[in-house]
ZAMARGU-4260 file (C-alpha; in steps of 0.2 Angstrom, whole numbers, plus 5000, padded with zeros to 4 digits):
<rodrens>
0) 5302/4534/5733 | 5308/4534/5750 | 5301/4549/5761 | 5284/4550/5754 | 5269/4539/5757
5) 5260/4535/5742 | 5240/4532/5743 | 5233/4515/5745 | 5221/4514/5730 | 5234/4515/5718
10) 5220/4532/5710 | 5234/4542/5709 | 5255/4544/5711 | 5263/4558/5721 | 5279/4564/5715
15) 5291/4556/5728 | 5310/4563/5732 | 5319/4563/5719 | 5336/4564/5730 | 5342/4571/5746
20) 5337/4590/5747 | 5327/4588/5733 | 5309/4598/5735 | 5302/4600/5717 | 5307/4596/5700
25) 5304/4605/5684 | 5293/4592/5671 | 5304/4592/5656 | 5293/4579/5646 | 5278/4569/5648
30) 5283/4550/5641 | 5264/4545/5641 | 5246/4551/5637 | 5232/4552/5646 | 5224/4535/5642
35) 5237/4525/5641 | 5241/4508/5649 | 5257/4507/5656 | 5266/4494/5669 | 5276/4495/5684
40) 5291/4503/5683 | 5288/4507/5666 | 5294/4528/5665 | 5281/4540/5663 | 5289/4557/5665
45) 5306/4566/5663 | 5308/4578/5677 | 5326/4590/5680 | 5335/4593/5696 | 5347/4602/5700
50) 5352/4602/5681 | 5352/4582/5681 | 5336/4573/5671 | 5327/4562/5683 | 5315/4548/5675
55) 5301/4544/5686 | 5294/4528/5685 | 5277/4521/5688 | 5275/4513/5702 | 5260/4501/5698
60) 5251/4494/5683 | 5237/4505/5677 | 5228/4517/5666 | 5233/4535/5667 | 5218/4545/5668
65) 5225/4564/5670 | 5243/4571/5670 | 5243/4585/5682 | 5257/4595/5672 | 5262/4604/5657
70) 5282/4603/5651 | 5290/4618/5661 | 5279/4616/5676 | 5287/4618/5693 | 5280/4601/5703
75) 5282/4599/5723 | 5287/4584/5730 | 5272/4577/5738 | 5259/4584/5725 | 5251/4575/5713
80) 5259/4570/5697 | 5246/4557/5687 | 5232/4550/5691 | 5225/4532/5687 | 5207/4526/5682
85) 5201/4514/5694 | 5189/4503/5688 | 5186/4511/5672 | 5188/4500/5655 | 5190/4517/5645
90) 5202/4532/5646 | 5198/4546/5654 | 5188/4559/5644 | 5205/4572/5649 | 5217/4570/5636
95) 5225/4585/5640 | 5237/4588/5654 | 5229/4599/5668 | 5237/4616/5670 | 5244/4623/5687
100) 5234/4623/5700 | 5225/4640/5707 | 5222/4646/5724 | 5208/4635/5733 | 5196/4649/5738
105) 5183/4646/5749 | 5172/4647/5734 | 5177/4631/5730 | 5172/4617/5745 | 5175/4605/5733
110) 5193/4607/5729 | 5197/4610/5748 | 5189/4593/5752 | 5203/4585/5743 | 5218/4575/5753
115) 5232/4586/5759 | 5245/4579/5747 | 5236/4588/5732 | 5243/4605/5744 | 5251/4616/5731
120) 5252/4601/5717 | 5259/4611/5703 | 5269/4629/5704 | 5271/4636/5687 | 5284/4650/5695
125) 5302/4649/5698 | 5302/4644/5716 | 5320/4637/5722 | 5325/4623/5731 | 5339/4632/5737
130) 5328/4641/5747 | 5332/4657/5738 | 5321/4672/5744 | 5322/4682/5728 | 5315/4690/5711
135) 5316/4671/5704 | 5303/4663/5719 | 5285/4666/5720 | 5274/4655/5729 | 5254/4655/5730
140) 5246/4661/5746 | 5238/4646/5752 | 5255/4635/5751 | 5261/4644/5766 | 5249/4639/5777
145) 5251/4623/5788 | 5242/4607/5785 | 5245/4596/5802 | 5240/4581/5790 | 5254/4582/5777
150) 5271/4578/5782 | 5280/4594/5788 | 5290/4602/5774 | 5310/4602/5781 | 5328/4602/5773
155) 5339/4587/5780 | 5351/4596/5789 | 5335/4603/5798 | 5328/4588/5802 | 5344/4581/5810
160) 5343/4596/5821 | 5326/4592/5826 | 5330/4572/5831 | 5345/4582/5840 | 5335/4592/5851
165) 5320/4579/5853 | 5308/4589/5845 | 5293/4578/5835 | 5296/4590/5818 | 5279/4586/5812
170) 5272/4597/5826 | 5282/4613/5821 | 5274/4626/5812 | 5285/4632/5798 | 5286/4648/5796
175) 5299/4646/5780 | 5295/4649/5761 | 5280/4638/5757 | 5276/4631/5774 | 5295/4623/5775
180) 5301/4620/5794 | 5316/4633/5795 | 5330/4628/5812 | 5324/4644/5819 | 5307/4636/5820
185) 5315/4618/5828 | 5325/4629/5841 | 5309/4639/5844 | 5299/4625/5849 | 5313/4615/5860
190) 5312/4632/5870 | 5294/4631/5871 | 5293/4650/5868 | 5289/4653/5850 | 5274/4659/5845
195) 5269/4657/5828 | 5252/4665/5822 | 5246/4663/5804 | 5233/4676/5797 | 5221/4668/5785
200) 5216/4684/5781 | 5231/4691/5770 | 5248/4685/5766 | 5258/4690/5781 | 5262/4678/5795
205) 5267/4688/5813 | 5281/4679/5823 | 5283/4682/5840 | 5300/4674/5848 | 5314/4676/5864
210) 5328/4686/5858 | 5343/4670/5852 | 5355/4668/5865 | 5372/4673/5863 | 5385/4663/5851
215) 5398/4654/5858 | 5404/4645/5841 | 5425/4652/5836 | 5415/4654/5817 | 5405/4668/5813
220) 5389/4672/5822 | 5373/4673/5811 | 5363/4690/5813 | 5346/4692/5820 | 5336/4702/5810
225) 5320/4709/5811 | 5309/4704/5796 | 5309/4712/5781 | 5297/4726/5773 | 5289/4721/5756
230) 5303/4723/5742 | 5299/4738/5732 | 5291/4731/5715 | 5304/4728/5701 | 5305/4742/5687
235) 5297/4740/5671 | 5307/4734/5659 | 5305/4739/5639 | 5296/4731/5628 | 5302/4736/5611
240) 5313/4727/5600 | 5310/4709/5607 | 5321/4696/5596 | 5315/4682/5607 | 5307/4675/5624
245) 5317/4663/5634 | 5308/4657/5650 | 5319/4656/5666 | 5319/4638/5666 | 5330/4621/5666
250) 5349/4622/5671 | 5349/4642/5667 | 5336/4643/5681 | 5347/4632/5692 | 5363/4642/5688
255) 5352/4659/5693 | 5347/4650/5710 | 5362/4644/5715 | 5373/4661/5710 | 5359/4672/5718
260) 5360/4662/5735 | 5381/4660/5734 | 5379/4679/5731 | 5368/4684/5745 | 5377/4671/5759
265) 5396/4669/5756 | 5408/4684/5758 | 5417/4683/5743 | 5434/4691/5740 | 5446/4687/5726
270) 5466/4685/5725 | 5476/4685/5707 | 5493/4676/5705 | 5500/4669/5690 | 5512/4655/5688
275) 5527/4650/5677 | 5520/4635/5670 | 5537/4633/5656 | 5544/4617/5664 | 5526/4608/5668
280) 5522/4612/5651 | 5536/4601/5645 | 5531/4588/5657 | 5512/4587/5650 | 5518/4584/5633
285) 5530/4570/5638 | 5514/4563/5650 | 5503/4566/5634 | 5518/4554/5624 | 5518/4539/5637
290) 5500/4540/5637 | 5494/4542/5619 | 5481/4552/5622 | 5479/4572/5622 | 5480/4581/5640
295) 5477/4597/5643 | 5484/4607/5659 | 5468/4605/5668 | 5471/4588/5676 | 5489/4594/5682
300) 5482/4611/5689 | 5468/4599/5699 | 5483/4588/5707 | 5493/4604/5712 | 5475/4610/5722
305) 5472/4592/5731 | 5491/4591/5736 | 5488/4612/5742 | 5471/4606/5751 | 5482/4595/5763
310) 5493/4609/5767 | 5478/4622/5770 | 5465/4612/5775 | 5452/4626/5778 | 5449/4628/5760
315) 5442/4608/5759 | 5426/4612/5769 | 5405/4617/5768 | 5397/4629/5775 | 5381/4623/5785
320) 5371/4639/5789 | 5359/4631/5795 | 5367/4623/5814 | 5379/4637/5811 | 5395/4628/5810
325) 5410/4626/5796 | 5412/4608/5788 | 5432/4604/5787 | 5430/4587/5774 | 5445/4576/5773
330) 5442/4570/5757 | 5445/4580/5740 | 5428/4579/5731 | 5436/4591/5716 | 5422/4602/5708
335) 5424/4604/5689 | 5414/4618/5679 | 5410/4610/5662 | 5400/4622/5649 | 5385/4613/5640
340) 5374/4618/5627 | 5362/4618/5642 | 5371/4630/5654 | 5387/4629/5667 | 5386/4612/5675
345) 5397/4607/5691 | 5400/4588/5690 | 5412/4582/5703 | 5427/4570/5704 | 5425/4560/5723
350) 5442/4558/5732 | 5450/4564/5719 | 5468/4568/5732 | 5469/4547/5726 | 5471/4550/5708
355) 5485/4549/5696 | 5485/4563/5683 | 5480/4553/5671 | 5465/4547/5681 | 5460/4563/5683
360) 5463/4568/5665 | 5449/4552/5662 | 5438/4556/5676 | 5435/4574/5668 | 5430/4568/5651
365) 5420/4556/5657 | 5410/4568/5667 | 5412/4583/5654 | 5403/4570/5642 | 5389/4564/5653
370) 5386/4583/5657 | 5386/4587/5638 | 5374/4572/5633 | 5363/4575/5648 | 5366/4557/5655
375) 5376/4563/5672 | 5369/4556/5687 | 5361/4569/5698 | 5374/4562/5714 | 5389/4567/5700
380) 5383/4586/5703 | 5383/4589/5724 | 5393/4585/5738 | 5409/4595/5732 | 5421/4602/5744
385) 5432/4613/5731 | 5429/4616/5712 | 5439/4623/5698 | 5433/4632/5684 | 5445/4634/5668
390) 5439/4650/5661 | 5454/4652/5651 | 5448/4638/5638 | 5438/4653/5630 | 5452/4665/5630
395) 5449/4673/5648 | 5463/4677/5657 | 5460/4682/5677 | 5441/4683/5683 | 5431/4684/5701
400) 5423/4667/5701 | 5408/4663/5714 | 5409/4650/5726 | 5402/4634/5724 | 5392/4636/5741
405) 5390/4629/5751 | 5410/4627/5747 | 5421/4639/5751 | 5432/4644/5738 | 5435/4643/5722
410) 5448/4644/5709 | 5449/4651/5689 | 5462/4647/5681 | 5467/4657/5665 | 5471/4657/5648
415) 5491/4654/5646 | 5502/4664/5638 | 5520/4667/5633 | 5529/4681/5639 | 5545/4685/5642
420) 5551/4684/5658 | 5567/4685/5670 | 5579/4674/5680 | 5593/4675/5690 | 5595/4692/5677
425) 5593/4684/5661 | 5580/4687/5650 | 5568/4668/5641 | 5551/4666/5633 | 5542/4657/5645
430) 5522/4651/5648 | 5512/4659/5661 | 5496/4655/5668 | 5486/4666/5676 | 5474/4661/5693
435) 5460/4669/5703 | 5454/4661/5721 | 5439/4667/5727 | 5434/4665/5744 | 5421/4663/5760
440) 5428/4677/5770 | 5418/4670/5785 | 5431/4654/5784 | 5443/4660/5773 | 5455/4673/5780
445) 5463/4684/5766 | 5480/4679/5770 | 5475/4663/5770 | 5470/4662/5753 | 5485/4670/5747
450) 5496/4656/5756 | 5486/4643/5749 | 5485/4652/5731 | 5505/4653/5734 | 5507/4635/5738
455) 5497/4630/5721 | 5509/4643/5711 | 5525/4635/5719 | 5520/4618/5714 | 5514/4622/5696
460) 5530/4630/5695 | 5542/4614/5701 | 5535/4600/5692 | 5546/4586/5700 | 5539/4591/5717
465) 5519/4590/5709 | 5522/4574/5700 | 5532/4567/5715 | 5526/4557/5729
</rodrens>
C-alpha cells in the first residue's frame, strides 16, 4: 500500500498502488457485501492489472458499509474503494455497490465538499495506464483539473526526472491525460517558463511554453508538435445481425492498450529468414531421451537468441520515451507469448542467458501454466528486454509481430516444415523453420537486425556450436 496515504478514521479504504506504474485497476469480483464484518488483511476484492489478478486486502477490522464499484469498473489508484461504518452496530442501509461516479457540477456542493481522494473514484471507460491517447480512453471533464491537495498524478520514470532537476512534483500542474504530470511539465517548471492555464469553463486546457532546446542525444530526437485538433468522431457502425456483445475489458483491454501504444511509438519493420533446423531436430529428441520429458523446439530457439543478444547487444534494450534515451540491459529477461483462454499474455523468464535448455524448457511451463490458471504474478508480466512469440504452434508460418515496447524487437518463429533442400549439389529432405524479427527502427538499424536474425539462423543451423559452451 506504499505510495498512498490512507485516512485516519479507518471510514473508508483507498485503492492503493497495486505495482510500479500501476494507475487504476479493473474490479474483477467483489469477495464481500456491503454489511459484512471482515478483519485485517482479510481479501475483499479481486482487481486485474496489466492482465495479472491482484487481491486487495483490508487493511483494518471493520464493517463494510458501501462498495464504490460494480465488477468491470475502471477504479483509480487513490479513489475510494469501500467504505466502513464507524460506530454503527448495523449494516449500512446500501446493499448494493455504488455505480460510477458523475461529474461533480456546481449543483451539487455537497459532493464537492468531500476529500480530494474521492477525485474521479470510479471510471467505468476504458482509460489506460499506458497512457494511450486513443478510441479506448475517455476520461470525465472534472478529472483533468488539478487538486493541489491530492498527491500529483506522475509515472516513475517521471518522477525520477523531477528529484533529478530538484523540482518539488507536487507543485507542477499536469497538463497530461487525467491531471497526470507529463516530463514536459517537470522541464517546464525547472525553466520557470511554462505557463499552464486551465479553463473551467469547457474542456480544453491552453499551454503556453519556450520552444524545447535543441537535442544533443546520438538516438533519435522526439518531435515537437503543436497540439492536436479534436479527432473527427468515429463512424457509425451497423447494428444488424448482432450474435453477441463483448465489452473491451480484462486482458483483451490490455492487449488493445499495449498494441495501440507499440503501434503508435515504435517504428517497426520486419525481416524473414528461415533456418535448416534438420540436425538440432535430431539433438531435441536425444535432449528429450536423457531427460524424460517432452521438448519442444521453443526452449532451443530461446538459447540461440540469448547467445545472439551477446553478439548484438542493441537488440537487449527499452526504450524510455520519456527522458529520451535507449536502455541497453545486460541481463536476458526473455519475453514469452503464451495464449490463454483470457487473451495473449507475456510472462517472462528473468536472466534467462544463465539457463540450460532444459531450464528453460521448465521455466516456460511453469509460467505458460500460471498464465493459463490465472495465478502469474503481476512482476512475472513486465521488465522484459526481448520476447519471442511461437506463432507456428497454430500452424503460422512467417508474420510481422509487434514489439513488446517498450522492448525493441521482437522475434516469430514459424511453423516447421520438411522440404527438400540442397547441399554441396545434392539433393535431402530436410526441416526448415521459418522466422520474422520485427524492430524499433529508432534503435534498430535494418542491417542490424538482419545480422542479428543471421546469427540466430547460423546457430539454429550448427547445433554443437548452440549447445556448446
Amino acid at each position: 500500500m506504499a505510495g498512498v496515504k490512507q485516512p485516519d478514521d479507518k471510514s473508508h479504504f483507498i485503492l492503493p498502488d497495486l505495482g510500479e506504474g500501476v494507475h487504476e485497476a479493473e474490479l474483477i469480483k467483489w469477495r464481500v457485501s456491503a454489511g459484512d464484518a471482515v478483519k485485517e488483511h482479510q481479501t475483499i476484492a479481486e482487481m486485474e492489472t496489466d492482465k495479472a489478478l491482484v487481491e486487495v486486502p483490508s487493511p483494518w477490522t471493520g464493517v463494510i458499509s458501501e462498495l464504490c464499484g460494480n465488477p468491470g469498473d475502471i477504479i483509480n489508484v487513490g479513489s475510494v474503494l469501500v467504505r466502513y461504518q464507524i460506530g454503527a452496530a448495523k449494516p449500512a442501509a446500501k446493499p448494493v455497490a455504488a455505480a460510477p461516479a458523475a461529474p461533480k457540477s456546481a449543483a451539487a456542493p455537497a459532493k464537492a465538499a468531500e476529500s480530494s481522494e474521492d477525485a474521479g473514484t470510479v471510471v467505468g471507460t476504458m482509460s489506460g495506464s499506458l497512457g494511450v491517447p486513443s478510441r479506448f480512453a475517455r476520461k470525465p471533464e472534472h478529472e483533468s483539473a488539478s487538486n493541489t491537495a491530492a498527491k500529483s498524478l506522475a509515472t516513475p520514470a517521471v518522477r525520477r526526472i523531477a528529484r533529478d532537476l530538484g523540482v518539488d512534483i507536487q507543485k507542477v500542474h499536469g497538463t497530461g491525460r487525467g491531471g497526470r504530470v507529463t516530463a514536459t511539465d517537470v522541464e517546464g517548471a525547472s525553466r520557470g517558463g511554462r505557463e499552464v492555464v486551465a479553463e473551467t469553463t469547457a474542456s480544453r486546457v491552453s499551454i503556453a511554453q519556450p520552444v524545447s532546446p535543441a537535442r544533443t542525444m546520438d538516438a533519435p530526437a522526439s518531435i515537437d508538435v503543436a497540439p492536436m485538433a479534436p479527432l473527427a468522431p468515429l463512424p457509425s457502425v451497423s447494428q444488424d445481425g448482432i450474435r453477441q456483445r463483448i465489452p473491451f475489458r480484462g486482458v483483451r483491454r490490455k492487449i488493445a492498450q499495449a498494441l495501440d501504444l507499440s503501434v503508435k511509438t515504435a517504428v517497426h519493420f520486419t525481416v524473414v529468414d528461415q533456418a535448416d533446423i534438420t540436425a538440432l531436430d535430431r539433438k531435441r529428441k536425444e535432449y528429450a531421451a536423457i531427460l524424460g520429458t517432452k521438448l519442444s523446439m521453443l526452449p532451443f530457439i530461446m538459447l540461440a537468441v540469448t547467445k545472439a543478444l551477446r553478439k548484438h547487444p542493441a537488440l537487449n534494450a527499452n526504450v524510455d520515451d520519456a527522458k529520451e534515451e535507449i536502455l541497453l540491459k545486460e541481463p536476458v529477461h526473455l519475453g514469452c507469448a503464451v495464449d490463454t483462454d483470457h487473451g495473449l499474455m507475456v510472462p517472462v523468464i528473468r536472466n534467462a542467458e544463465r539457463m540450460s535448455v532444459g531450464e528453460l524448457a521448465n521455466a516456460v511451463r511453469a509460467l505458460a501454466k500460471g498464465c493459463k490458471e490465472r495465478t502469474v504474478a503481476r512482476e512475472d508480466l513486465v521488465g522484459g528486454t526481448f520476447t519471442i512469440s511461437n506463432v507456428g504452434s497454430y500452424g503460422g508460418m512467417f508474420a510481422t509481430p509487434i514489439i513488446n515496447y517498450p522492448e525493441v524487437a521482437i522475434l516469430a518463429a514459424g511453423k516447421a516444415k520438411e522440404q527438400v533442400l540442397t547441399r554441396n549439389g545434392a539433393f535431402y529432405a530436410g526441416l526448415v523453420l521459418p522466422l520474422s524479427l520485427s524492430c524499433d527502427h529508432r534503435v534498430v538499424d535494418g542491417a542490424e537486425g538482419a545480422r542479428f536474425l543471421n546469427t540466430v539462423v547460423g546457430l539454429l543451423e550448427s547445433p554443437e556450436t548452440l549447445l556448446g559452451a
